[in-house]
ROSE-4610 file (N, C-alpha, C; in Angstrom, 1 decimal, always signed):
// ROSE-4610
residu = [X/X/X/X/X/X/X/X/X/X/X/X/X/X/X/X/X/X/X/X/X/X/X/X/X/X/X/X/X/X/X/X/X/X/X/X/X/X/X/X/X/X/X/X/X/X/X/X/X/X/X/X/X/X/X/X/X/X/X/X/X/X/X/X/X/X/X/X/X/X/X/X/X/X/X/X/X/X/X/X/X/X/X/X/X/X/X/X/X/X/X/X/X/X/X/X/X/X/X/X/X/X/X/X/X/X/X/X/X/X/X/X/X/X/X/X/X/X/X/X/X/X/X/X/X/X/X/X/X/X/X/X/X/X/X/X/X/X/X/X/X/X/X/X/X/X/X/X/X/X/X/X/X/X/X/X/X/X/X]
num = [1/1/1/2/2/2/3/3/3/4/4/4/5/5/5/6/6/6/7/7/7/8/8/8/9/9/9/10/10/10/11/11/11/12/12/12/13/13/13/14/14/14/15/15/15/16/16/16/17/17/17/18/18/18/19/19/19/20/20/20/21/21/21/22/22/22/23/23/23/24/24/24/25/25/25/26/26/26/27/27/27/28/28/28/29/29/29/30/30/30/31/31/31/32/32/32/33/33/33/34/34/34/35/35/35/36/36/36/37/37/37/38/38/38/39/39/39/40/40/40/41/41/41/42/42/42/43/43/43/44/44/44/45/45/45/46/46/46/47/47/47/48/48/48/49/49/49/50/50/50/51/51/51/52/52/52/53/53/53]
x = [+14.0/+12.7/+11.8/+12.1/+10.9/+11.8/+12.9/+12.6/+12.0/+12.3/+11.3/+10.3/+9.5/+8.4/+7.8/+8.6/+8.4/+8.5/+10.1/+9.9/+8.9/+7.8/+6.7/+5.8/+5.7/+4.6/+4.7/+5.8/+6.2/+5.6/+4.5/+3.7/+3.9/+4.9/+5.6/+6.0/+6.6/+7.0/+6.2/+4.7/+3.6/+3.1/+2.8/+2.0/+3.0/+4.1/+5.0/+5.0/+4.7/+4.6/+3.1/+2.2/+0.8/+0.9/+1.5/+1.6/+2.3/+3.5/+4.0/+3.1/+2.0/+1.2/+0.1/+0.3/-1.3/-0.7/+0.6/+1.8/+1.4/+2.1/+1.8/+1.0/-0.5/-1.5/-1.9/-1.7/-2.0/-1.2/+0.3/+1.1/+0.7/+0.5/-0.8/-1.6/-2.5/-3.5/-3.1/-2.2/-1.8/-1.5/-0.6/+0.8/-0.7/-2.0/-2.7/-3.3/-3.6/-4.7/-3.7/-3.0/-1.5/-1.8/-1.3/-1.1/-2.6/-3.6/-5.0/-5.2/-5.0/-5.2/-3.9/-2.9/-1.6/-2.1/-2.5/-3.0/-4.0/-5.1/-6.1/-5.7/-5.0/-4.5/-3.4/-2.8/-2.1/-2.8/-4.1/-4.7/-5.3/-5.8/-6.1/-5.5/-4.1/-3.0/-2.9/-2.9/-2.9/-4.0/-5.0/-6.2/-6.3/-6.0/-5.9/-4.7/-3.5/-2.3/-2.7/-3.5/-4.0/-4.9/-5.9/-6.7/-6.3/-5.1/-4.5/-3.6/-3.0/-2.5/-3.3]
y = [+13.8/+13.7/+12.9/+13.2/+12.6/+10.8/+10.5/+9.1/+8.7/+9.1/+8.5/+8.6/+9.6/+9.5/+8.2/+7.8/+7.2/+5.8/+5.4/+4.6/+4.0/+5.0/+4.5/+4.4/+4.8/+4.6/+3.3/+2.4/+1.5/+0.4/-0.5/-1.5/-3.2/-3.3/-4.3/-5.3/-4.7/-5.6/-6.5/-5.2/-5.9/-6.8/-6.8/-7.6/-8.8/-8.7/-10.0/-10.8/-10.2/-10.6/-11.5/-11.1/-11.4/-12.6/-12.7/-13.9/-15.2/-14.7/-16.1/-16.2/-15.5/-15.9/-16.9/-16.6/-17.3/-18.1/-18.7/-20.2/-20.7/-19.8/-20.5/-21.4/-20.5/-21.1/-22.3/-22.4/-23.3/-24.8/-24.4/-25.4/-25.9/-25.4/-26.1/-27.2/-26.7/-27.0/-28.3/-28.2/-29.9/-30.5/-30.6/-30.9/-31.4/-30.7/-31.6/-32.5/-32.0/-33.5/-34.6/-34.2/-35.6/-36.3/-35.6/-36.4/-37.2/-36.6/-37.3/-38.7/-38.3/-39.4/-40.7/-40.1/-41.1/-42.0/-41.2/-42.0/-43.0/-42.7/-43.7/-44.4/-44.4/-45.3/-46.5/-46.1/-46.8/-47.5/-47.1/-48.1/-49.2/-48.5/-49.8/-51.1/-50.4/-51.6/-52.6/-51.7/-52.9/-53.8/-53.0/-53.8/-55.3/-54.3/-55.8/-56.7/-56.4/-57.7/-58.0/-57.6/-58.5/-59.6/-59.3/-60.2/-61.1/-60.5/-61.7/-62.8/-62.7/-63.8/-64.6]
z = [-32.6/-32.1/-33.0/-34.2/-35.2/-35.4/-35.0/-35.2/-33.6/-32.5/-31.5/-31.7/-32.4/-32.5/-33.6/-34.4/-35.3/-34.7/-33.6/-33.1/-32.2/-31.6/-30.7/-31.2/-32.7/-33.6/-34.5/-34.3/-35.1/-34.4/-35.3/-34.3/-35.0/-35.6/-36.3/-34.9/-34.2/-32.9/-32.6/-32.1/-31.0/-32.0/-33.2/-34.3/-34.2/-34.4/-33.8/-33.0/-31.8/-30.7/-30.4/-31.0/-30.9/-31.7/-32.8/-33.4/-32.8/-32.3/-31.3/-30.1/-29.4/-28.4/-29.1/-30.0/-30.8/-30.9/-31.6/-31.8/-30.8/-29.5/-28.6/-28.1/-28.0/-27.6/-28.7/-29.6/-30.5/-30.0/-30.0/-29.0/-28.3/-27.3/-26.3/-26.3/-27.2/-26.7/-28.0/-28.7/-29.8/-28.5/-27.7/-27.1/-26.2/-25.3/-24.7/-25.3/-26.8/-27.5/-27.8/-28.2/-28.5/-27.2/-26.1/-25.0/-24.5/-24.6/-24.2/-24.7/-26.3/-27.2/-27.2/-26.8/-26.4/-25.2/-23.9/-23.2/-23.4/-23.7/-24.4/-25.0/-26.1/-27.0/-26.3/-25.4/-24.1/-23.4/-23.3/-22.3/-23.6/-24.3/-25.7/-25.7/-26.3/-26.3/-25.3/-24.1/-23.0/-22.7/-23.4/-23.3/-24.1/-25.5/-26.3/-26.3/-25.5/-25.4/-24.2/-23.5/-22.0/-22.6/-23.4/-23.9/-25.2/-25.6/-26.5/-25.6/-24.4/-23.7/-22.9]
């Protein structure tokens, strides 16, 4: 009885767990600014080898 109890008292997991949601979300929201600024920077380039031919 006293290690279940000990096991539902043990909050190491959920603290774990919270931390890869926060990765996660951090993930994100790189993986959209990468991609925003990739785009832009795409239309740049084509901008300036359009105007260098």
């Amino acid at each position: 009885m006293k290690m279940l109890r000990k096991f539902l008292a043990d909050e190491t997991a959920a603290t774990a767990i919270e931390y890869g949601l926060i990765a996660a979300g951090i993930a994100v929201v790189i993986i959209s600014a990468v991609k925003g600024v990739g785009t832009k920077l795409s239309g740049t380039f084509s901008t300036i080898s359009t105007s260098l031919k």
